[in-house]
C-alpha positions as CSV (number, residue, x, y, z in Angstrom):
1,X,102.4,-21.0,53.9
2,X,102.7,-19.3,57.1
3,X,99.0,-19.1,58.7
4,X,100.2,-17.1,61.4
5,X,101.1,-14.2,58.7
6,X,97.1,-13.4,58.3
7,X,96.3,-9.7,59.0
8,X,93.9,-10.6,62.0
9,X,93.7,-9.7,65.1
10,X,92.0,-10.9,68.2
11,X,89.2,-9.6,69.2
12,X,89.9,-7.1,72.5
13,X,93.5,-6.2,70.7
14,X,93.3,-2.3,71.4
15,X,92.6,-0.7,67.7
16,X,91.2,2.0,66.1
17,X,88.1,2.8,64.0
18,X,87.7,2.1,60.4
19,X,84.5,3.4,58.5
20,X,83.3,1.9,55.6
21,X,81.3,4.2,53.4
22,X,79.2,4.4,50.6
23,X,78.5,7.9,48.7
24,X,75.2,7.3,49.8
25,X,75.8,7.5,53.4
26,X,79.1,10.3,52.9
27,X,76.5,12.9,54.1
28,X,74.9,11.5,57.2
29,X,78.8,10.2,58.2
30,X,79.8,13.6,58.3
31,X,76.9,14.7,60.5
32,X,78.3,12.5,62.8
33,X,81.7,13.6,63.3
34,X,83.5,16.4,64.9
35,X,82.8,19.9,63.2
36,X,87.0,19.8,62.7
37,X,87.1,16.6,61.0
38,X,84.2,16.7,59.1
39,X,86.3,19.8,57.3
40,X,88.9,17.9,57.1
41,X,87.5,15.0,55.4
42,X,85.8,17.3,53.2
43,X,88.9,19.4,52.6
44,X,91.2,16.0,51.7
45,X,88.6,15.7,49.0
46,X,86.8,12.6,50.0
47,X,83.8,11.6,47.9
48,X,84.1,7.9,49.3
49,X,84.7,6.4,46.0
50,X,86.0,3.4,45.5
51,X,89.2,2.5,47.2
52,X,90.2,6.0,49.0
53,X,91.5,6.1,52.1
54,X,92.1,8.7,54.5
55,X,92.9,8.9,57.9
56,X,90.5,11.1,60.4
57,X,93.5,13.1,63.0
58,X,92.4,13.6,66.6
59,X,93.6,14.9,69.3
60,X,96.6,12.1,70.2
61,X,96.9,12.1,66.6
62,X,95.1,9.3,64.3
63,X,91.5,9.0,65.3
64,X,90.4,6.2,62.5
65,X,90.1,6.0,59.1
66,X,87.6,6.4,56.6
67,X,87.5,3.8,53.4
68,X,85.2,4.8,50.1
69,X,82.9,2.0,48.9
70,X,82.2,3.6,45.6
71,X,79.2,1.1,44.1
72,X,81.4,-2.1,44.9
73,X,80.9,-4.1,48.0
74,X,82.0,-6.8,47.5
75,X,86.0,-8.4,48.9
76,X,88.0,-6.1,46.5
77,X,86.6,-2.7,48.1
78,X,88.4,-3.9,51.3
79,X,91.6,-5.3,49.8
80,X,94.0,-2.0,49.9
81,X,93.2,-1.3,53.2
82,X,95.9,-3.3,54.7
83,X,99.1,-1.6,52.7
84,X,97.1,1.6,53.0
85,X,96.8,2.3,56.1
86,X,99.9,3.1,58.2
87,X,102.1,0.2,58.8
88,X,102.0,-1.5,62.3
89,X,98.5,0.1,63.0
90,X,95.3,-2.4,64.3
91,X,91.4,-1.4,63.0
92,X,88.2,-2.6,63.8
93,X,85.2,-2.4,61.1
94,X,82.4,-0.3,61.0
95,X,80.2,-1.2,58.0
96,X,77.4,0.0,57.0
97,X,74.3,-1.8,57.2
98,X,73.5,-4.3,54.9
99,X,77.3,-5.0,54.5
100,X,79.1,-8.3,54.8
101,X,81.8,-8.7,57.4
102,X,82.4,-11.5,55.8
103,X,83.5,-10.5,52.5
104,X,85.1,-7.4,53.9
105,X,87.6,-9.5,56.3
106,X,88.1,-12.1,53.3
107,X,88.6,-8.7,51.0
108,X,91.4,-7.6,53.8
109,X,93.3,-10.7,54.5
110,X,93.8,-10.8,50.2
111,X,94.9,-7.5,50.5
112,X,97.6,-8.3,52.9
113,X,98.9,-11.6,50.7
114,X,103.0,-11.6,49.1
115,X,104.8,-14.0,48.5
116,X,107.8,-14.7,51.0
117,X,109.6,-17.7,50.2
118,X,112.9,-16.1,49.2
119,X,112.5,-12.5,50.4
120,X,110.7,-11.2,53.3
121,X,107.8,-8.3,52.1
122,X,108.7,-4.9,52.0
123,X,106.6,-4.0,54.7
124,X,104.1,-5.3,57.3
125,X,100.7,-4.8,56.2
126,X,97.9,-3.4,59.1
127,X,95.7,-5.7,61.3
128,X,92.5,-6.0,61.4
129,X,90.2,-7.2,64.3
130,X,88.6,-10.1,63.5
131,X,84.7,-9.5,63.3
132,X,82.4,-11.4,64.8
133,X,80.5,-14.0,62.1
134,X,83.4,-13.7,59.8
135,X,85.4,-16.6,61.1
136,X,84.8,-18.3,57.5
137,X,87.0,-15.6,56.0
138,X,89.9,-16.6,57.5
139,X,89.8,-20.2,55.7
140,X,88.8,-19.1,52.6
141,X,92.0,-16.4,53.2
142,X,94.4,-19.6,54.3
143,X,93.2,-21.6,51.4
144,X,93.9,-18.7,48.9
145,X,97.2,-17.5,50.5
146,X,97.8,-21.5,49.8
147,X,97.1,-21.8,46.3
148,X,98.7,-18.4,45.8
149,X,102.3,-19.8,47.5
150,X,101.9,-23.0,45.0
151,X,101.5,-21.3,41.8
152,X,104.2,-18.6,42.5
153,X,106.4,-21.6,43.3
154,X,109.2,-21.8,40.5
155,X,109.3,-24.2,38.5
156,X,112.7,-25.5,39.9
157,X,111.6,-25.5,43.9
158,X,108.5,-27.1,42.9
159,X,108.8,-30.7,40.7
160,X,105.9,-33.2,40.2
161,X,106.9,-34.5,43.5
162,X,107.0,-31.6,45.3
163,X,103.7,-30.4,44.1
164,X,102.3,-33.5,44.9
165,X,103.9,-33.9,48.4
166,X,102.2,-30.2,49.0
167,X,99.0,-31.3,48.5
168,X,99.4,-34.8,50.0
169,X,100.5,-32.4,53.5
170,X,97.5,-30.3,53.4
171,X,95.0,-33.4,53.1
172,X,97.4,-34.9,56.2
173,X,96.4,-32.1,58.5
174,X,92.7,-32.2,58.2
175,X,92.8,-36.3,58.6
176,X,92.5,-37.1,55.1
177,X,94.4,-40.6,53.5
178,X,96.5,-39.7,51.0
179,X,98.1,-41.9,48.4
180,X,100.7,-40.6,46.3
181,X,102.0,-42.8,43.1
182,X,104.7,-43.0,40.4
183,X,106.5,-45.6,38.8
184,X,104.6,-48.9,37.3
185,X,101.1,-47.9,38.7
186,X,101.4,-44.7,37.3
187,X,101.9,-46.2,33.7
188,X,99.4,-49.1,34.3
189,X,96.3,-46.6,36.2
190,X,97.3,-43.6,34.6
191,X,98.5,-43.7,31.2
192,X,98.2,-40.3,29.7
193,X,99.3,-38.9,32.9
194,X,102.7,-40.8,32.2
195,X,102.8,-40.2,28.6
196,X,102.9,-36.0,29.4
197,X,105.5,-36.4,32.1
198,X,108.3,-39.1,30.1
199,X,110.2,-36.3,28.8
200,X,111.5,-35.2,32.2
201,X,113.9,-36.5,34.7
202,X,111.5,-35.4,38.0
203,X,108.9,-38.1,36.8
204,X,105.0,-37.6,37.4
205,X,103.3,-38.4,40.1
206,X,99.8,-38.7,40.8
207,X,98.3,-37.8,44.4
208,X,94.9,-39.1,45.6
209,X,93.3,-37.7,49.1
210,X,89.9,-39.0,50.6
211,X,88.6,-37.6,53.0
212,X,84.8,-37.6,55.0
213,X,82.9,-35.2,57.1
214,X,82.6,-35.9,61.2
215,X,79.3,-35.8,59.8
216,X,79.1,-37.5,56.7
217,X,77.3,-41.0,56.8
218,X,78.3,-43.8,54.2
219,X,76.1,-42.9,51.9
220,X,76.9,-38.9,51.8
221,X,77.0,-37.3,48.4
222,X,80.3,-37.9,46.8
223,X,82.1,-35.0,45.7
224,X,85.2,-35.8,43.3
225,X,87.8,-33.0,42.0
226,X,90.4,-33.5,39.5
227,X,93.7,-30.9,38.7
228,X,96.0,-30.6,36.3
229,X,99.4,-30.2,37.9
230,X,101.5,-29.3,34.9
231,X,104.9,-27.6,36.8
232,X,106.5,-25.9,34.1
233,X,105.1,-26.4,30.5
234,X,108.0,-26.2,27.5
235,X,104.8,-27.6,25.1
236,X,107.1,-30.7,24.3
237,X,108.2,-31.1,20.7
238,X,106.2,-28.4,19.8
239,X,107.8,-26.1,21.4
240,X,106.6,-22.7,22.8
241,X,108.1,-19.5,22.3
242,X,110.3,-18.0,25.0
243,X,107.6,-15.5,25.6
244,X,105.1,-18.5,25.9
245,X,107.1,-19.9,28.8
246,X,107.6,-17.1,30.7
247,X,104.8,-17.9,33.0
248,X,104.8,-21.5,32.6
249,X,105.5,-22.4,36.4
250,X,101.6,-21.2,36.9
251,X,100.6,-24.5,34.2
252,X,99.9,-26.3,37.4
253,X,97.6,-23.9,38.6
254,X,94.2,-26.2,38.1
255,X,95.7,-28.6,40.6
256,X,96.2,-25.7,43.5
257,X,92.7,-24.3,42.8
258,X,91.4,-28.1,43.7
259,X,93.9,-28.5,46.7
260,X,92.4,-25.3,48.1
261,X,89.2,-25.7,47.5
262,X,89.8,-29.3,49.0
263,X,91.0,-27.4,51.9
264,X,87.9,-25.6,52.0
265,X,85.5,-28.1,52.1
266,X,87.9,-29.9,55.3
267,X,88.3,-26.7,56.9
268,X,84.6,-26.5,56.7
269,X,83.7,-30.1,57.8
270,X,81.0,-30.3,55.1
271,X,78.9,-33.6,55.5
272,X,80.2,-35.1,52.3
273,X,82.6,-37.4,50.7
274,X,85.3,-36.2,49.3
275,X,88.4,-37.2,46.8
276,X,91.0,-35.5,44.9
277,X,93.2,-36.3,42.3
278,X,95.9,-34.2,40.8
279,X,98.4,-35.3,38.1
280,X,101.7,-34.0,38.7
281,X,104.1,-33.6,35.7
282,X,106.8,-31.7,34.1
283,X,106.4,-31.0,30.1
284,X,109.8,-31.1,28.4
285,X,111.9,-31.8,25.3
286,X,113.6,-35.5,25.1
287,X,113.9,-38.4,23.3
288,X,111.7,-40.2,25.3
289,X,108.7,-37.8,25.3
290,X,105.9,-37.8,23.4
291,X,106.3,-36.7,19.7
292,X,103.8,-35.4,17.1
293,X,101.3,-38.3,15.5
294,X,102.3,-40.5,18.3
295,X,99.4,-42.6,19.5
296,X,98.8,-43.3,23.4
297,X,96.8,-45.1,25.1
298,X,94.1,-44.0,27.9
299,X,92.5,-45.5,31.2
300,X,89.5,-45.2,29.4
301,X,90.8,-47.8,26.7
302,X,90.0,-44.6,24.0
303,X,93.6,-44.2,22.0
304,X,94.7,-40.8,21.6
305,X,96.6,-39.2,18.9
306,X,98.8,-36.5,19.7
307,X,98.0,-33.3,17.3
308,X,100.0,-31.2,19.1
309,X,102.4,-32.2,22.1
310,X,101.4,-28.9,23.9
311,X,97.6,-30.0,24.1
312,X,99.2,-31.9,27.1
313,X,96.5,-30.9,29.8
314,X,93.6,-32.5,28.8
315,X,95.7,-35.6,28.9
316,X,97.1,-35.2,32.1
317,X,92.9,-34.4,33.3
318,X,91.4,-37.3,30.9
319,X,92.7,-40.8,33.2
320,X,92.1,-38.6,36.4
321,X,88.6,-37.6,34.8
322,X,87.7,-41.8,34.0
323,X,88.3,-43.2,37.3
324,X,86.5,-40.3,39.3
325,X,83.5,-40.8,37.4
326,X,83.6,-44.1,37.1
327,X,82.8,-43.8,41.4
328,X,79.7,-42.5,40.5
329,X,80.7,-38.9,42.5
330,X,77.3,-36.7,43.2
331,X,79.5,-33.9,41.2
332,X,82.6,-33.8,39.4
333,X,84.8,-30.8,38.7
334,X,88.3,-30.5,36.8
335,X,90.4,-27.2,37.0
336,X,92.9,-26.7,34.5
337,X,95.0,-23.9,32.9
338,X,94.1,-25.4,30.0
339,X,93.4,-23.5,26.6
340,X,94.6,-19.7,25.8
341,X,91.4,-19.7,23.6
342,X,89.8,-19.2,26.8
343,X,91.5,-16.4,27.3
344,X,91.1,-14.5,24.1
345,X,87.6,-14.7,24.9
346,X,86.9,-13.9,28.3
347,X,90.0,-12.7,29.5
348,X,92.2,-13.5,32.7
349,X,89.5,-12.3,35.1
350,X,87.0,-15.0,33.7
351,X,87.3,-18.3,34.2
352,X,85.5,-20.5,31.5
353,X,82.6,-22.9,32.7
354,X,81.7,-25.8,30.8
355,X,78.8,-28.0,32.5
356,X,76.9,-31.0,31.3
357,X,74.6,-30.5,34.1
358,X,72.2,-26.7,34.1
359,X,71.1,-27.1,37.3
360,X,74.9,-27.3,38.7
361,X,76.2,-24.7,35.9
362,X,73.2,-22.4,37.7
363,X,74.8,-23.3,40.6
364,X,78.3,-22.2,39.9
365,X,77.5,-18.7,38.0
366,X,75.3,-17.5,40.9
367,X,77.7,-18.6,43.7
368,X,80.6,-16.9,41.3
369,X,78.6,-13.9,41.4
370,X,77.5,-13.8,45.1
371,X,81.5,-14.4,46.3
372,X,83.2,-11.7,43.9
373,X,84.6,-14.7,41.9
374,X,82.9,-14.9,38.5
375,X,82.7,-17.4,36.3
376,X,81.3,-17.5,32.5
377,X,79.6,-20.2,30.7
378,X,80.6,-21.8,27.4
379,X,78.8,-24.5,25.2
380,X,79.6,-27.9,24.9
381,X,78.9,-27.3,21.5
382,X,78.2,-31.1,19.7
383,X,78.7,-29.8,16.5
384,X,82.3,-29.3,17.2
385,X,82.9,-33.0,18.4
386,X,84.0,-34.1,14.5
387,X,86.7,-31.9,15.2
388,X,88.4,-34.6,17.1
389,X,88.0,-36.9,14.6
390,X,91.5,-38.9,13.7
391,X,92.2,-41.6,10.9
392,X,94.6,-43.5,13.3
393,X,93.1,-43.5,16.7
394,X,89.5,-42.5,18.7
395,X,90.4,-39.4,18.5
396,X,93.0,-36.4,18.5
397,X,93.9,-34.5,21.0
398,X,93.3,-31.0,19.2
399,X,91.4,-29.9,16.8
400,X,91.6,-30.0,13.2
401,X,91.3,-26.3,12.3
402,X,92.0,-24.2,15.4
403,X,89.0,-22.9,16.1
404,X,86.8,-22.8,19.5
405,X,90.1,-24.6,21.0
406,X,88.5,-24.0,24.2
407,X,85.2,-25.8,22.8
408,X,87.3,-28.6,21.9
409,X,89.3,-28.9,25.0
410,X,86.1,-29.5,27.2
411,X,84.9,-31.9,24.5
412,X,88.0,-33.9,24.5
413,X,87.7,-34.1,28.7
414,X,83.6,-34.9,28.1
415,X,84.8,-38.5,25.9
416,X,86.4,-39.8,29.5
417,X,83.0,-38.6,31.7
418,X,80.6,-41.6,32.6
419,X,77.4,-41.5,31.2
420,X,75.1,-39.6,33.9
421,X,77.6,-38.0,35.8
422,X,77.0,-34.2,36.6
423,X,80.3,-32.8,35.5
424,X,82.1,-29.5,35.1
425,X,85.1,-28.0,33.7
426,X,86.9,-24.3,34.6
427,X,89.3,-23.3,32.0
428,X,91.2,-20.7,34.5
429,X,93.9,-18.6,34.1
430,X,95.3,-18.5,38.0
431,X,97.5,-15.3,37.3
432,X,97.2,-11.7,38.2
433,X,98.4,-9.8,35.4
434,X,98.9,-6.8,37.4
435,X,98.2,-5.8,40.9
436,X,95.0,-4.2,41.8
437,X,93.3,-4.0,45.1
438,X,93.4,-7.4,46.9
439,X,94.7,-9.0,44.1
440,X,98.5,-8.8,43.5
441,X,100.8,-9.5,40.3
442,X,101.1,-13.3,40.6
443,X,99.5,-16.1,41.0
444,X,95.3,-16.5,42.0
445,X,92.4,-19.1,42.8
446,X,90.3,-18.1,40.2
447,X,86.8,-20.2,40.8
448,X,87.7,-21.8,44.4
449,X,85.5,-19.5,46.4
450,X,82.6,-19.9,43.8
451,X,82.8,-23.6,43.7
452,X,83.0,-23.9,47.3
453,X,80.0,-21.7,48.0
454,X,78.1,-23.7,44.9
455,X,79.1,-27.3,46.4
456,X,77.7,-26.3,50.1
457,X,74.4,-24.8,48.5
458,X,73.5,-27.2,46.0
459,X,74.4,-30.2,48.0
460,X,73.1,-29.5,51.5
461,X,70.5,-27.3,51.2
């Protein structure tokens, strides 16, 4: 990711005005301006809804741009303003009161995101002077523009290693100890994680980061996260459809949510402890892979049969999920791609929340809500544990009839959580379906921002 290819601007960069408004305030704007372009804005039919955009002439030409609020406020409102507005071309904000800079740089810089590896983007985007208090945004924009670059990745530029190495690189530059591991430890630590990833000839790796705070004492709260790093997904012997696997390459987008929001909590030099894990692993056809009715074994000493050999995330998440809660971490989150059940019912927008803990799932949903970057809870439903009920092993690794996969999924990852550990899940979909304002076709950290913004709340307020 190239840093340096954020829309910002220094602060003193010559630029022109850009007025934020909201129908509310469309009237007293226009006192304000010049009787000739106050009829033009009213002639170009500006009601300052949601996303318009219109440039206000003046005498050497453009004088500054007007951008409609609508009701929204929030990143999105900001995030067409940088292919919008004429190319080359630096603004400074005006908001209106009440109005976050914040969110409105953070809404800009998401705006201005493609994806460049193999062909540069059809046209610069504008700049924006950085405001003053919204330095924040451009780390939440990095880390985003970074989990973006990784799930857009192909499959075939980015193996189990590669993905790994990426992550292993970020936690590098913010003085974290990394550990990445294959081989004999792998099958020995990490069972499952080896079981998912036989099939292929790039083998599975597993990275580790730790990291503390300049801040954080010994005995700071532990924060542990946990990604599934699936790099392409064929579902194994049971094999998807070739319109299953057409955006399979995103399978490993729980472990580039984790990475970034990793990179948000460094970046922010939060007082706490903190270690990832992400199991890196490619989900193919051979005869060494996992079959149907085969049983493995887990970290947790719990033996797994395999209902179905594309139920592979929760076993690359269920070793990962043992030994970081087995440290006794002050909260434990897991971010996986993980069920299209979750989908059907909340959509790609949505992520899916499953929390043993309330006061932490409060936590989450309000932060979602306050950052643009929802989330929605589902039950742990006990009723549905039975469902993973097997006549070989401790339990399968789907259910028995289909139903509330997503249900089962969590409950499945809840058997490898230690007793008293506050724990939660996101079933995320990490893909734009379509581009809309901010949010292009491709790849997206659904849930980083909300569990960063949670995590700093809840555990140093």
């Amino acid at each position: 990711m190239d840093v340096n290819a954020l829309p910002f601007a220094a602060q003193g960069t010559p630029s022109l005005p850009l007025y934020a408004i909201a129908p509310s305030g469309l009237d007293a704007f226009l006192g304000g301006l010049t009787p000739a372009q106050a009829a033009f804005l009213r002639a170009s039919g500006f009601r300052a809804a949601a996303q318009q955009i219109v440039l206000l002439p003046g005498d050497a030409g453009v004088a500054g741009a007007v951008l409609g609020l609508g009701a929204d406020g929030g990143p999105w409102a900001f995030g067409g303003l940088p292919l919008g507005l004429p190319e080359g071309t630096v603004w400074h904000l005006v908001l209106p009161e009440g109005h976050s800079a914040e969110e409105a740089a953070l809404g800009f810089a998401l705006g201005a995101y493609s994806f460049t590896r193999f062909r540069p983007a059809r046209r610069q985007p504008a700049r924006l002077v950085l405001p003053e208090g919204a330095e924040r945004a451009v780390a939440a924009a990095e880390a985003t523009w970074f989990v973006r670059d990784l799930i857009n990745t192909p499959a075939n530029e980015l193996g189990p290693a590669d993905l790994a190495e990426a992550a292993a690189a970020m936690g590098r530059g913010f003085g974290a100890k990394t550990e990445i591991l294959q081989g004999e430890i792998l099958a020995r630590d990490y069972p499952t994680v080896a079981a998912v990833g036989a099939a292929s000839d790039r083998k599975p790796h597993v990275a580790v980061l730790r990291w503390r705070g300049s801040a954080a004492k010994e005995d700071a709260p532990l924060v542990a996260l946990c990604g599934k790093g699936v790099v392409f997904d064929s579902g194994g012997y049971d094999l998807k459809p070739a319109s299953g696997m057409l955006r399979m390459k995103k399978d490993m987008g729980g472990a580039a949510v984790m990475s970034g929001l990793a990179r948000m909590i460094m970046a922010a030099d939060l007082p706490v402890r903190l270690v990832l894990r992400i199991g890196c692993v490619e989900n193919m056809v051979a005869g060494r892979g996992m079959r149907p009715l085969d049983v493995v074994k887990t970290r947790r000493g719990l033996t797994v049969e395999i209902g179905n050999t594309d139920a592979e995330g929760r076993l690359v998440l269920c070793d990962l999920l043992a030994e970081a809660s087995d440290e006794k971490p002050a909260f434990l989150l897991d971010a996986a791609t993980l069920t299209g059940s979750a989908r059907v019912a909340l959509g790609p927008d949505l992520p899916a929340l499953f929390c043993n803990d309330d006061a932490w799932a409060e936590a989450l949903l309000d932060a979602g809500a306050r950052a643009g970057d929802p989330l929605w809870r589902l039950p742990l439903w006990p009723g549905y544990d039975s469902l993973l009920d097997s006549p070989v092993a401790h339990l399968n690794n789907v259910g028995k009839d289909g139903m509330a996969g997503a249900i089962v999924a969590a409950l499945f990852l809840r058997r490898f959580v230690s007793e008293g550990c506050s724990w939660a899940h996101l079933d995320t979909y990490c893909w734009n379906d379509r581009t809309r304002a901010g949010r292009p076709e491709g790849g997206e950290a659904h849930g980083m921002r909300a569990a960063f913004a949670a995590i700093e709340r809840k555990l140093l307020r």
